[in-house]
C-alpha positions in Angstrom: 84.1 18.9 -5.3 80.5 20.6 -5.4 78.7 19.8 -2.0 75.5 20.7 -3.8 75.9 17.0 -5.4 77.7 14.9 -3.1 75.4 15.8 -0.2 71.9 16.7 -1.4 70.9 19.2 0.4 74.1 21.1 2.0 75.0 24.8 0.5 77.3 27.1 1.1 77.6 29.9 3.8 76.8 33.1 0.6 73.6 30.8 -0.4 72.4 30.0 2.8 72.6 33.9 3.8 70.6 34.8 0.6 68.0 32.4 0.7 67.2 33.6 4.3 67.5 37.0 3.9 70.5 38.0 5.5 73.9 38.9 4.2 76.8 36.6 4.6 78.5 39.0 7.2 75.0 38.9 9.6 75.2 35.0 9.2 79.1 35.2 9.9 77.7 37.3 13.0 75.1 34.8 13.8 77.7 32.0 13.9 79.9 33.8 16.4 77.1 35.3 19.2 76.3 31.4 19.3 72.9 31.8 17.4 73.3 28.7 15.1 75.9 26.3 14.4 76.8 25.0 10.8 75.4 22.0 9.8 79.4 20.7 8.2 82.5 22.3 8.7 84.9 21.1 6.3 88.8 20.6 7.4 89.6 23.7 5.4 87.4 25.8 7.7 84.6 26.2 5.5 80.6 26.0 6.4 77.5 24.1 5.0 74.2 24.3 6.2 71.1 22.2 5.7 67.3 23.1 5.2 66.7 23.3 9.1 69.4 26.1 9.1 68.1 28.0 6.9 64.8 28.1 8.8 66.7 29.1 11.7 68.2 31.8 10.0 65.3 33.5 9.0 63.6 32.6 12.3 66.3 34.6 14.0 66.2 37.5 11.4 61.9 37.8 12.1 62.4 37.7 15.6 65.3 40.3 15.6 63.2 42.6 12.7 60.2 42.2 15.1 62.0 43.8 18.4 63.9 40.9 20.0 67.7 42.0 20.8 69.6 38.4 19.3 71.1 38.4 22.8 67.4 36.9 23.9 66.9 35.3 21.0 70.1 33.3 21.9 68.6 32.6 25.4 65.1 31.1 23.7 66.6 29.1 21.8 68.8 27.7 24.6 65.5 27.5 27.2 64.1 25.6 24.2 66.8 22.8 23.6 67.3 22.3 27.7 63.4 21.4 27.4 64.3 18.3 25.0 67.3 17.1 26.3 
């Protein structure tokens, strides 16, 4: 079943890394300190993101390049979402 197809815009963990910048073991890392959150998860344990993701990705890889440790990066984003909830 390609994902690609049968959900538009959805890619795989490898091509989300490389269109953000990142290699698929930083993203892996990302996903564990709590930076992001796939988009899918399939029942066979693997990831999809969307667009938005992406974006987020490379967000976090600028702010980390620029000086931020991803430990504060984490606690933006989190300030962030408790503003819109």
């Amino acid at each position: 079943m390609d994902r690609d197809n049968q959900k538009g815009s959805l890619i795989r963990i490898g091509q989300a890394a490389e269109r953000a910048g990142v290699s698929k073991q930083t993203l892996q890392y990302y996903l564990m300190v709590g930076l992001l959150e796939a988009t899918e998860r399939t029942d066979g344990g693997q990831q999809y993101f969307d667009e938005k993701a992406v974006e987020r990705i490379s967000l976090i890889k600028s702010l980390n390049d620029s000086g931020y440790p991803l430990r504060e990066i984490r606690e933006i984003f989190i300030r962030r979402q408790q503003q819109f909830d």
